[in-house]
C-alpha positions in Angstrom: 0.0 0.0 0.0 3.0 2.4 1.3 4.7 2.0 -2.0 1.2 2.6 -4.4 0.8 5.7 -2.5 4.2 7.1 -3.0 4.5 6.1 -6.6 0.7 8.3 -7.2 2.0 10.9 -4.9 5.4 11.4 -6.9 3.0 11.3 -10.2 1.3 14.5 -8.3 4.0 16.4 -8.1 5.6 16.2 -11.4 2.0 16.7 -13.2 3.8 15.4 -16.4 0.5 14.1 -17.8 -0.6 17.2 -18.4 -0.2 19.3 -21.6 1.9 22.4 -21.2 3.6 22.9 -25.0 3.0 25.8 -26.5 -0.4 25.7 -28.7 -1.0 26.8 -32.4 -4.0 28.0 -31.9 -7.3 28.4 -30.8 -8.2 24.9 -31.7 -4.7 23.7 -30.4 -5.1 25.1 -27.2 -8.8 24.0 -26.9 -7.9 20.6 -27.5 -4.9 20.6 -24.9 -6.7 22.0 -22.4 -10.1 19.7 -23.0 -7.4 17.1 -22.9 -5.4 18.0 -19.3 -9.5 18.2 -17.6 -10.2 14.7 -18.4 -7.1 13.5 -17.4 -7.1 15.2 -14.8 -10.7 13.9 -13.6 -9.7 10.3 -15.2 -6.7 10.5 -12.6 -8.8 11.5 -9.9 -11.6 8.6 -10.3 -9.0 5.8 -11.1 -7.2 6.7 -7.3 -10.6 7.0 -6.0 -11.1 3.2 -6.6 -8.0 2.1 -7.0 -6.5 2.4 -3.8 -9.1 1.7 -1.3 -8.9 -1.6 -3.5 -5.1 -1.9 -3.0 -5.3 -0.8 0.0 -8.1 -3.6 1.1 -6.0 -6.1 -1.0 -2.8 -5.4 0.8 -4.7 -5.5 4.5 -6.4 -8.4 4.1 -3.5 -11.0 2.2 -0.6 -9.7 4.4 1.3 -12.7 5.5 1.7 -11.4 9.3 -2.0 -11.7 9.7 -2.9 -15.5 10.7 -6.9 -16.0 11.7 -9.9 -14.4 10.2 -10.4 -11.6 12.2 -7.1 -10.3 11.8 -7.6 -10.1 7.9 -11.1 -8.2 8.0 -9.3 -5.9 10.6 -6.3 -5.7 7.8 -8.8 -5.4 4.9 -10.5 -2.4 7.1 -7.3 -0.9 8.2 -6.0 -0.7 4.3 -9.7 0.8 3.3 -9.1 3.3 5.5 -5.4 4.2 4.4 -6.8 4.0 0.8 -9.3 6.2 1.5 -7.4 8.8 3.1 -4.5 8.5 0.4 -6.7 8.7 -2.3 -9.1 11.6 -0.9 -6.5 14.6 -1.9 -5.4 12.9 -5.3 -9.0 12.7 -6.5 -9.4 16.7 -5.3 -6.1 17.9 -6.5 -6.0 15.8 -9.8 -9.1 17.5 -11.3 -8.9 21.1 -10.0 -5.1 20.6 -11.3 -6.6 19.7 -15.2 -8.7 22.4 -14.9 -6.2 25.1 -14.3 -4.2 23.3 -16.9 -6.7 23.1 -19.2 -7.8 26.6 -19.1 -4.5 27.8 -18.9 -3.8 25.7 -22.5 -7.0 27.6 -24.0 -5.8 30.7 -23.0 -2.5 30.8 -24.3 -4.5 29.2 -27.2 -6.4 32.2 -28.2 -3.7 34.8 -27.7 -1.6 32.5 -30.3 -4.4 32.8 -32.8 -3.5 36.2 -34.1 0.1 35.4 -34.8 -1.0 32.4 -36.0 -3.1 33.5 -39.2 -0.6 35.9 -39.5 2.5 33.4 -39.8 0.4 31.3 -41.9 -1.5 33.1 -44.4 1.1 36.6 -44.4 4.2 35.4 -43.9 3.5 31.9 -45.7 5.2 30.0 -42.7 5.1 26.3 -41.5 4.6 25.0 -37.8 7.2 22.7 -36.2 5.0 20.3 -34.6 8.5 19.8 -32.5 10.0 23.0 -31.4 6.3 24.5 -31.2 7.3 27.7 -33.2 7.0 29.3 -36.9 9.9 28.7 -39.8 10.0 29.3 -43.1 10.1 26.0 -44.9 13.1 25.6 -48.2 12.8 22.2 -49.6 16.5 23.1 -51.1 17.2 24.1 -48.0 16.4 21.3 -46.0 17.4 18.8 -48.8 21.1 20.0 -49.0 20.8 19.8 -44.6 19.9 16.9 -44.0 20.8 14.5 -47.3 24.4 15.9 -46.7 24.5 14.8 -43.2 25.8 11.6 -42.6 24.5 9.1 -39.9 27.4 9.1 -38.2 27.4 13.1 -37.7 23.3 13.1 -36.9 23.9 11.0 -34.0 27.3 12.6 -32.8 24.2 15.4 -32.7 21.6 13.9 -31.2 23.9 12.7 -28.6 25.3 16.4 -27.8 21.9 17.9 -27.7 20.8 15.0 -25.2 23.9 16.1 -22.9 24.1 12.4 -22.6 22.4 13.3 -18.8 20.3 10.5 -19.8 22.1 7.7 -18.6 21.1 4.7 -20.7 19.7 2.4 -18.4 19.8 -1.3 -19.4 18.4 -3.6 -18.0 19.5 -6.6 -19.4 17.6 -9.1 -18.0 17.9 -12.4 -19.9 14.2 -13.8 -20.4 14.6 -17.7 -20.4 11.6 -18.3 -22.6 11.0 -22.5 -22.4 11.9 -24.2 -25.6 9.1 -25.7 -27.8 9.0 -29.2 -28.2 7.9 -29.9 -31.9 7.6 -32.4 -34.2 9.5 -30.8 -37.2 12.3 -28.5 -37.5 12.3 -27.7 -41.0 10.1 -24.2 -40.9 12.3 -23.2 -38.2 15.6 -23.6 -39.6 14.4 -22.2 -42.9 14.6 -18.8 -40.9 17.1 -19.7 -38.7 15.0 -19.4 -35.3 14.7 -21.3 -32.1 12.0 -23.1 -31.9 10.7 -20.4 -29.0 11.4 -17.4 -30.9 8.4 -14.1 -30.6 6.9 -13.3 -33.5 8.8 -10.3 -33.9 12.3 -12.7 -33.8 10.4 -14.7 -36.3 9.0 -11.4 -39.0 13.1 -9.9 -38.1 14.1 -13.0 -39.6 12.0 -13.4 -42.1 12.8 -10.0 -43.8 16.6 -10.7 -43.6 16.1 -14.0 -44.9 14.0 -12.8 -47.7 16.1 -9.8 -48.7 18.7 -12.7 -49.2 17.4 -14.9 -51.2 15.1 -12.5 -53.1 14.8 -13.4 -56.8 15.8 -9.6 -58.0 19.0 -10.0 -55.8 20.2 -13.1 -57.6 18.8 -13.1 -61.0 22.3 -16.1 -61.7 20.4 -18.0 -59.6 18.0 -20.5 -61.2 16.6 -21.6 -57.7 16.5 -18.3 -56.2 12.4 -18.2 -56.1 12.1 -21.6 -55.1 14.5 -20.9 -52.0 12.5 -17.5 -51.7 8.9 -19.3 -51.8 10.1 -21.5 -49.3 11.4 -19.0 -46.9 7.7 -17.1 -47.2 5.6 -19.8 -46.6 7.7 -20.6 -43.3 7.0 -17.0 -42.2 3.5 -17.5 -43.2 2.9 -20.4 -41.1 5.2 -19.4 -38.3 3.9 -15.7 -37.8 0.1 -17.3 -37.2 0.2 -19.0 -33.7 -3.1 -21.2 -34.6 -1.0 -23.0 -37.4 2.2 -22.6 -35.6 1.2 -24.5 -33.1 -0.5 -27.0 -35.9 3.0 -27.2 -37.2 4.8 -27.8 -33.9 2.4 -30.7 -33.0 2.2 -32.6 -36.5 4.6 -31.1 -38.5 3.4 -30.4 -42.3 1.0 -32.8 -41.9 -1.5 -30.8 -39.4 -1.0 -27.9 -42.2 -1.5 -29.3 -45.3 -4.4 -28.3 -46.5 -3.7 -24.3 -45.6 -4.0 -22.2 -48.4 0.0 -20.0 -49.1 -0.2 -16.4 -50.6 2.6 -16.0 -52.9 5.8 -15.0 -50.9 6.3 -12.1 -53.7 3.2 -10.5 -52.4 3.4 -11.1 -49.1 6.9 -9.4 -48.6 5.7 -6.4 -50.5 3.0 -6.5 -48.7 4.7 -6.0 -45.4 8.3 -4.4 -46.7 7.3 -2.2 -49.5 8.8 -3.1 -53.4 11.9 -1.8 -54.0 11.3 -0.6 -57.5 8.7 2.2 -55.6 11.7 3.4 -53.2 12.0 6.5 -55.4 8.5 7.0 -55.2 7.8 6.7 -51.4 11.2 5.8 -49.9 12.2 2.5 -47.8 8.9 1.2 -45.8 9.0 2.0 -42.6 8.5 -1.6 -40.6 11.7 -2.7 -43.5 13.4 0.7 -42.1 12.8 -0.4 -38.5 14.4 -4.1 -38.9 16.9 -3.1 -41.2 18.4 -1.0 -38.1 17.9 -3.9 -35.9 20.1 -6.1 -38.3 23.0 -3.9 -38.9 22.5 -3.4 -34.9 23.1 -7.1 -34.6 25.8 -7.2 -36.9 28.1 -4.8 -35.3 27.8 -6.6 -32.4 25.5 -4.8 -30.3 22.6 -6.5 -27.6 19.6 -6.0 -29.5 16.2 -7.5 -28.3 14.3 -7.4 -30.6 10.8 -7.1 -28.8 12.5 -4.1 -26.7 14.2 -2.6 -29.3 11.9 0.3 -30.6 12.1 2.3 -27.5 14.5 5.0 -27.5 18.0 5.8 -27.2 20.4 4.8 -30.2 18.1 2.9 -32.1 15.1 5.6 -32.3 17.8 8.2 -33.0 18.7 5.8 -36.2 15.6 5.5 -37.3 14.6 8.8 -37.2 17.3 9.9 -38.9 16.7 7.6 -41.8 12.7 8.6 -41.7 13.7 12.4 -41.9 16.3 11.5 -44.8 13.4 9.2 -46.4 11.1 12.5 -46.7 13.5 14.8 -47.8 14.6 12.4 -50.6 10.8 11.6 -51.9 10.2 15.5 -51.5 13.3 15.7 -54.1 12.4 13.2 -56.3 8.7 14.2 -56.9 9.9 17.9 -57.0 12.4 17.1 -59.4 9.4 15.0 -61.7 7.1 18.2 -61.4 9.6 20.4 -62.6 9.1 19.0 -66.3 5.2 20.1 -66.2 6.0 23.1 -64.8 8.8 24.7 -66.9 7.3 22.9 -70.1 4.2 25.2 -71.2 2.8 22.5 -73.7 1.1 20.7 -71.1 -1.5 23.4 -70.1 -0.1 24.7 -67.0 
């Protein structure tokens, strides 16, 4: 009980659920501060049942307390200390949104002004990031960011941080109990344990299949057939109905499932290649492609963690922002025709 209290009192005093960035507008603020009053009440009502619950929880399974008496007096005791800790969260939570809330609208409305004026005079863009007005160069940017390396962006990102963010691993090595199954074929197609998650299994799927991909090895004459059978693995691996189908009877307890052509499927989930120009490397490819190379060099990478933040967001931010730029180039750069060529009409 002692330690719910404290963690809902320290959650009290920093108030960072609440919305304080700077709004657009009117609407902005209105939103952010509609937002920071039902989070504020939401706050408020969840301690107002949650910890007399905890509370009777805790008082009446504590393992000092033997007969039955003694637990309905815990159970009572922990009510009442629930009660009492949750009385000033559930009146300082709300009245907190509220201020927040109308505070948010406020700054909201004094923004508007300057912001039809940014927008509509000065022909300026909002960073959704920094919260302020810039005038947006797609030259500009191109030449910034295409002619930063990755190296430098995250020698960047890393002085901005200060590094007073100590990265905090906690590597704690989840022994996952192996799977008995009948055949091992599916699984050493991708190169798995047989207790892998499904994101080890889609991680390895996409290396596997960028591999053995028929454009990649056009020499090859068995290149699809090796590629085929790499999809239809992932197909019946990344479904835990027929995984488990598999694991007990092997192809037999799948035989009569129906395979979607392993072309389709990894455009499906990667993006083609051949439309990279067009609308730049998909973002789930972009996302285990990081964790590969992370792998590669060496590095711990858990694959289930491994979106969080830290080094690996930086990456894949950096390649997002680069993969923007670049399509923002390339249709530019295809527009330009139509627009400098008067035949067409324009």
């Amino acid at each position: 009980m002692a330690s719910a209290s404290v963690d809902v009192s320290e959650g009290m005093n920093d108030m960072n659920f609440f919305s304080t960035e700077r709004p657009k507008h009117v609407l902005g603020g209105l939103s952010s501060g509609l937002m920071n009053v039902l989070v504020g009440f939401a706050v408020g009502i969840v301690s107002a049942v949650y910890l007399p619950v905890e509370g009777a929880y805790s008082g009446y399974f504590n393992d000092e307390l033997n007969t039955v008496d003694q637990k309905i007096k815990g159970l009572l005791k922990g009510v009442a200390k629930g009660i009492g800790f949750s009385i000033p969260v559930a009146l300082i939570a709300p009245t907190a949104g509220i201020l927040t809330g109308s505070f948010q609208i406020f700054r909201g409305v004094l923004n508007t002004p300057e912001s039809l004026g940014e927008q509509y005079l000065e022909d300026k863009e909002w960073d959704s990031i920094k919260r302020e007005w810039y005038v947006y160069s797609l030259p500009y940017e191109a030449n910034a960011v295409l002619s930063e390396t990755e190296e430098e962006y995250l020698k960047r990102v890393d002085q901005q941080k200060q590094t007073s963010q100590e990265n905090e691993k906690n590597t704690e090595s989840k022994s996952r109990p192996v799977r008995k199954v009948k055949e091992m074929e599916y699984y050493d197609l991708l190169g798995v344990d047989t207790n892998a998650t499904g994101a080890e299994i889609k991680k390895a799927y996409y290396k596997k299949a960028r591999q053995l991909h028929p454009d990649k090895n056009p020499s090859d004459p068995l290149a699809n057939e090796k590629f085929q059978q790499v999809g239809a693995a992932y197909q019946i691996l990344s479904d835990e109905s027929l995984r488990s189908k598999y694991d007990k009877m092997g192809k037999d307890g799948i035989g009569d499932v129906p395979m979607m052509d392993s072309l389709m499927i990894f455009n499906f989930l990667f993006g083609s290649e051949k439309f990279e120009p067009i609308v730049g490397e998909m973002h789930l490819a972009m996302q285990l492609g990081v964790a590969i190379q992370f792998q590669n060099e060496g590095e711990e990478s858990d694959i289930d963690n491994f979106f969080g933040s830290g080094k690996n967001s930086d990456i894949i931010e950096y390649k997002q922002k680069r993969r923007e730029i670049q399509c923002a180039v390339n249709l530019a750069e295809k527009l330009k025709l139509y627009a400098s060529d008067k035949s067409y009409g324009f």
